[in-house]
N, C-alpha and C positions, 0 to 999 in steps of 0.2 A: 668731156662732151658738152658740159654749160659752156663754152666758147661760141660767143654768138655767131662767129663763122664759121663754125664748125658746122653748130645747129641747124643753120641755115640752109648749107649744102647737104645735111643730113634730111632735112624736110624736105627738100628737089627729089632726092633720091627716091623715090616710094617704092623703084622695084629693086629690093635684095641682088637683083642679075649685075644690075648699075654698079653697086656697091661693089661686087666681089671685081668686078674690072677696074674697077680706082683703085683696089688693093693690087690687084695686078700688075699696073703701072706704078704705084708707088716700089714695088718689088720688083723694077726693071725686067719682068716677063710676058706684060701686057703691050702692045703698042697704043699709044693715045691717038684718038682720031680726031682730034683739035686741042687747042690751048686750055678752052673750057674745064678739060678731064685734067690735064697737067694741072691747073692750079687745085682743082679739086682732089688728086691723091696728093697733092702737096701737104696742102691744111690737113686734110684727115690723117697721114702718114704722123705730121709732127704729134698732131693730139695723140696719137698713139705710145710714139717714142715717149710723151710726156706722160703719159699714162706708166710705160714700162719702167719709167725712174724706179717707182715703188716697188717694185719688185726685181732693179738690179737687174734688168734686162738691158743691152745696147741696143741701138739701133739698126746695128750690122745683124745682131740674132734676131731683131724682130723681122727685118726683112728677107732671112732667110728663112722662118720661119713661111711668112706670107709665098716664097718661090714653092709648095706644094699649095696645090686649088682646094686641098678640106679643109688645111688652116683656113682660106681665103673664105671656103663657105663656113667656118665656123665661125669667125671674128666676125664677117659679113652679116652674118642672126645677130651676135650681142650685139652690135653697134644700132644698125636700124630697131634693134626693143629699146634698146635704150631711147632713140629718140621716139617710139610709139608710146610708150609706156613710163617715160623715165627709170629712173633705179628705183628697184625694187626690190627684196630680201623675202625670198629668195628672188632672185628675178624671171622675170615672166619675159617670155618668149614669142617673137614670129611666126615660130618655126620650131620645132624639134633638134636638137643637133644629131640625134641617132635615133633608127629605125628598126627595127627587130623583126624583120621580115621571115612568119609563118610559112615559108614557102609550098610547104606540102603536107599532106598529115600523113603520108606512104613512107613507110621508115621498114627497112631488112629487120630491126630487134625487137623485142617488148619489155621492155623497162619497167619496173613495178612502179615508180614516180614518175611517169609520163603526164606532163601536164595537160599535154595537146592531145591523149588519147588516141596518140597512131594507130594506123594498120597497116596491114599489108600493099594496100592498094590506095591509089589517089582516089579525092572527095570526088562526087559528081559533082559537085559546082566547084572545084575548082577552076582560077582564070585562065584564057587562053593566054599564048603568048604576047599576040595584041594588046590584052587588056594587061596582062604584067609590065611589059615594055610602054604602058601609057600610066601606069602606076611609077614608075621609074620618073617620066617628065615631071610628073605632075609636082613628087619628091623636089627634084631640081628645082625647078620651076619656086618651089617654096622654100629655096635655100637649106632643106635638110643639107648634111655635114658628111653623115655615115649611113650605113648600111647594113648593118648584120644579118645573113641567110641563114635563119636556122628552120626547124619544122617540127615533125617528123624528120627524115634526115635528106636534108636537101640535096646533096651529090647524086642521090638514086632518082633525081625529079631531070623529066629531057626536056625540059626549057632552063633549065640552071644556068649552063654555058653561055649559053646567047645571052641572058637578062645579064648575069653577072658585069661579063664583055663591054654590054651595051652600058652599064650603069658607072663601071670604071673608066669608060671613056668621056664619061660627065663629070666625072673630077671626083666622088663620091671615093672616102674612104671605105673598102669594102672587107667585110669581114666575114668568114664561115662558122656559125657553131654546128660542128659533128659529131657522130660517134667516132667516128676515124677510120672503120674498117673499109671503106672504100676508098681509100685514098692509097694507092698505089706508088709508084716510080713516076709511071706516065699519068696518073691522075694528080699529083704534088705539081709537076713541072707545067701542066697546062692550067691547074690554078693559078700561078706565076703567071704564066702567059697571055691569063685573061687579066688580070690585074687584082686579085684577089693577093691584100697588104698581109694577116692576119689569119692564124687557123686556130680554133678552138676547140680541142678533144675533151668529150666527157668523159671522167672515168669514175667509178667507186667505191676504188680499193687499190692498193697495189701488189693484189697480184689475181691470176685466173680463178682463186677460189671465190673470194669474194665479188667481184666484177663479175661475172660471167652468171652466177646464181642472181646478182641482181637484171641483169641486162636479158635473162630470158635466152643466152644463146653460146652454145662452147666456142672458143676461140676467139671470143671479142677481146679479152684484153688481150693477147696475143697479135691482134690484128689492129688495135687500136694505138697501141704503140708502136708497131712497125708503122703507121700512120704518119705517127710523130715524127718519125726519125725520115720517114720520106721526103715531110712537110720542111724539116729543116733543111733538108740534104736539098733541096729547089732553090732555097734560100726565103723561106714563109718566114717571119715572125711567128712563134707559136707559143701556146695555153694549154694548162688541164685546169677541166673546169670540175668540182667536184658538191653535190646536194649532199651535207651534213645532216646525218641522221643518228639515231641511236646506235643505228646498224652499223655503221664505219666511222663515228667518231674517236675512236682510241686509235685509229688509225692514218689522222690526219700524218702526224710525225713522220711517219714510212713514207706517205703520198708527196708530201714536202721534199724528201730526202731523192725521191722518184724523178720528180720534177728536175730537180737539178742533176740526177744523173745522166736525164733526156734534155740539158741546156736548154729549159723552155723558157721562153722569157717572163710567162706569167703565172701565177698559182693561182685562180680562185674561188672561192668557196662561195655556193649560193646556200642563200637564205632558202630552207627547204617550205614550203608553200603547199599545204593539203587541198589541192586542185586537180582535178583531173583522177587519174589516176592513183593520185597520189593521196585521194580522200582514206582512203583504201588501209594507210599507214600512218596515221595522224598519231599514236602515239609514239611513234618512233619520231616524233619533234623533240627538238632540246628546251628546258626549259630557261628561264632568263638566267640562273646561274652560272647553265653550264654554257650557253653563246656568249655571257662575255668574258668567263675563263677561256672561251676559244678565241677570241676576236682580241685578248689581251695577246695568246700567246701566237698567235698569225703577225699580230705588230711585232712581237720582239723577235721572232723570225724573218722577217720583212728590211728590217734594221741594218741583219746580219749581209746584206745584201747579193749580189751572184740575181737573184728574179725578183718582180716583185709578186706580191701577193695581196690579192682586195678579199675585199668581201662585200657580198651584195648586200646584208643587213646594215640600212643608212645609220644605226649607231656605229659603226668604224668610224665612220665620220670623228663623232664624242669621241670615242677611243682615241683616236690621233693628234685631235688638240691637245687632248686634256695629259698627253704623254709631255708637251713643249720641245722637244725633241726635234724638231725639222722635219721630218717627216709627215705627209697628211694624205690623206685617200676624202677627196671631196664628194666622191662618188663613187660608183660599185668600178668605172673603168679609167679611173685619172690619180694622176700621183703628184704632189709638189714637193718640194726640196728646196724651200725657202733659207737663208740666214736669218740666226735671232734677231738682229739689227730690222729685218721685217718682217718680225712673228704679226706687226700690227695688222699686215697685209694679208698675210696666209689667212687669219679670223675673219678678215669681212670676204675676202674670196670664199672661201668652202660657204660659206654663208649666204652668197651673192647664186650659187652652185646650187645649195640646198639639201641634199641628203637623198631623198629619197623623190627621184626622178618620174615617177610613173606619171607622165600627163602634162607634164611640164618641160622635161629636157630629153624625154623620149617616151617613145610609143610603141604599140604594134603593130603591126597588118598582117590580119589572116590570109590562108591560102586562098581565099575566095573577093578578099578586097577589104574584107569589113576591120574594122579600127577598133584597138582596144587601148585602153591606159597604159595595160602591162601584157606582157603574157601568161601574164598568173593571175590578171584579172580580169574574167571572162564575163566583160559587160563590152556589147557592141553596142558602140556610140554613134554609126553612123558607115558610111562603105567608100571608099576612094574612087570605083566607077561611078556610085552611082549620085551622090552628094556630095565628090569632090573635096579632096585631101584639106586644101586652106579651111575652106567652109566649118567643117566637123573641127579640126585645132580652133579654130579662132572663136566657134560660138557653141560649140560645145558646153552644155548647163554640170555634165559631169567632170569634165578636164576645169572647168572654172571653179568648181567646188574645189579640186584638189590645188587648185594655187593659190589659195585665201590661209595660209597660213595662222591668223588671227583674227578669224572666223569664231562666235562665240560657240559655235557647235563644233568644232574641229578640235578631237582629243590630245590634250596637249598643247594649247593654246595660248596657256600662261609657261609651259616649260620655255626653261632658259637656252636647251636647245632647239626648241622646234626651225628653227630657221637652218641648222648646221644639219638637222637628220629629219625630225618632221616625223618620223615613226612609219614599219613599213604598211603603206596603205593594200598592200594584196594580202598581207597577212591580218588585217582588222578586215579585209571583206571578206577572207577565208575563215573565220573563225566567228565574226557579229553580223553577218551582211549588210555590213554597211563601211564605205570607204572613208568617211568621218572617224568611225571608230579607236579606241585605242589599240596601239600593236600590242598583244598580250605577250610576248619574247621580249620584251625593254624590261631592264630591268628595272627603269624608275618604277614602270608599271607593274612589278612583281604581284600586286594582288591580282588584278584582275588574271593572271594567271591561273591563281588557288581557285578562282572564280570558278572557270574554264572546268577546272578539273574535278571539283565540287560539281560540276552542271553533270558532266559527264560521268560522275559515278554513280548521278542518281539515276538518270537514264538506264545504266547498268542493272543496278538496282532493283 
């Protein structure tokens, strides 16, 4: 990207829209509407290919690559931060590459770890479909990548269809996290049908004793894998997603073995987050011993290959380098599979990536518009109708705190990984109120754990 020609044409470009059409045309799926654009996906196309030396990519993959439009809007964000911003570690961003869309807080179960606090019924202020389908533009419009629907449980929300439809036909990777029990034969095939890539079933446990005692309702797991088996049987890509607690950690192993009976493509395991509902169960957290004895043995199952499996706690990250192994999880939803010949490359990428995403490579939006870092961190920054998507990412004083990596108040600041993990910021605002804080589950940071639990016995006390 230092190519002065590159550069050049990269500072013309100002709007991301620009950009994803020269990737277009350089991927023979765009037509050019004068010479201008040809030479200009020319130059960026090569810088590209010369870019993908280093990681052993051709040209023929990179362009096929670019023939789907979320690559196109994904490269299309790094490329123009690059030139707003130059490089940066982690690198800072235009735009979000993924969106994690609250769509409803109206959810059929009751979860005892419900972050978002469902109920039975939609918010009164939830958006109308106008105002969702103008949150959808605005997204495009800012070169967001992705999309993920989750809520409460968004299939039971009657603006899904239409927003989904509408959002997929802007080229937007879209993805559903569910509980799954509504996902039917005919409800699988018309997610297909509306362009919905990806389906994401929570479960937490594998089988009805456990699941169904946590989820508040008989039959869900029952109903949550015949989900599964729907969601594949359409042809979905599909996930179990599952919150590690005290309560069903001896049973990741079965959940694992579950996964791949039900050919899912992915296993993940979230970083459990005492939010919401979930205040409620704060000792049933792991402590730093036992998440990275789980997050070692998720990598060496991971290995073994058939799905993969992440984890949303940004030390996998560390975990994956520090195994050298080829393998790496840069993030809680991205996997490489570098050769040794360029371990060089796999280090400064997950690094370039960053760890722990909240604010930086992705966000929220609640059912009502308003913008959060995470979904587990319930500080509203600012609202999509009302102050406008760009506006709130770009000048945001909270989203700017979380991209300063080496910030002298940024816990963690001299660690050797902060660039590759960065420590999880929902779990230092869930535990210190404050998103500077240390994450007390790292285990570099094992004291402030004792801290933690020393605070809270005296409280007891």
């Amino acid at each position: 990207m230092d190519n002065r020609f590159v550069s050049f044409i990269l500072r013309e470009m100002t709007e991301v829209k620009r950009l994803e059409r020269v990737l277009g045309i350089y991927a023979d799926v765009t037509e050019p509407e004068g010479a201008g654009e040809k030479v200009h996906a020319k130059i960026v196309g090569k810088a590209i290919e010369k870019g993908g030396e280093r990681f052993g990519a051709s040209p023929d993959t990179i362009k096929d690559l670019f023939r789907d439009p979320y690559m196109r809007k994904g490269f299309a964000v790094i490329i123009r931060s690059i030139a707003e911003y130059g490089i940066t570690v982690p690198q800072r961003l235009i735009a979000p590459f993924m969106i994690v869309w609250d769509f409803t807080e109206q959810c059929n179960l009751k979860c005892r770890h419900c972050y978002a606090n469902a109920t039975p019924h939609p918010a009164p202020d939830e958006l109308s479909l106008e105002g969702k389908l103008n949150v959808v533009d605005q997204l495009d419009e800012a070169g967001v990548a992705a999309i993920s629907f989750s809520g409460g449980e968004p299939l039971i929300n009657k603006d899904f269809w239409k927003v989904a439809e509408y959002a997929a036909s802007k080229g937007f990777y879209i993805s559903v996290a569910t509980n799954g029990t509504l996902i039917s034969e005919k409800a699988a095939k018309r997610l297909k049908e509306v362009g919905v890539r990806y389906v994401e079933v929570s479960l937490d446990g594998p089988n009805a004793e456990i699941h169904d005692r946590f989820r508040g309702a008989e039959r869900a797991f029952e109903r949550a894998v015949k989900g599964i088996e729907n969601a594949r049987g359409a042809g979905l890509s599909t996930g179990i997603a599952t919150a590690v607690t005290h309560y069903n950690l001896d049973k990741i192993p079965e959940m694992i073995e579950l996964g791949r009976r039900l050919r899912v493509d992915r296993f993940i395991v979230f970083n459990f987050i005492p939010t919401g509902k979930g205040k409620d169960m704060v000792k049933e957290d792991l402590d730093p011993d036992e998440r990275e004895e789980l997050m070692g043995y998720l990598y060496d199952e991971w290995k073994r290959g058939e799905m993969q499996i992440f984890c949303t706690c940004p030390a996998y990250a560390r975990v994956s380098i520090a195994r050298k192994e080829g393998k790496v999880s840069p993030t809680h939803f991205a996997e490489m599979e570098i050769p040794e010949e360029f371990g060089g490359a796999a280090k400064a990428l997950t690094e370039f990536i960053g760890g722990c995403g909240a604010g930086r490579i992705y966000c929220s939006i609640e059912h009502n518009g308003d913008i959060q870092p995470c979904v587990f961190m319930p500080i509203r920054i600012g609202n999509a109708r009302e102050d406008g998507f760009v506006n709130v990412w770009k000048n945001s004083g909270v989203l700017n705190k979380l991209r300063d990596r080496d910030a002298e108040n940024y816990a963690g600041h001299t660690c050797a990984f902060r660039y590759v993990c960065g420590g999880c910021r929902a779990r230092a605002y869930a535990y210190y109120g404050d998103i500077l804080a240390p994450d007390p589950g790292c285990i570099i940071m094992g004291r402030e754990w004792e801290r933690i639990k020393s605070l809270s016995d005296e409280k007891e006390a």
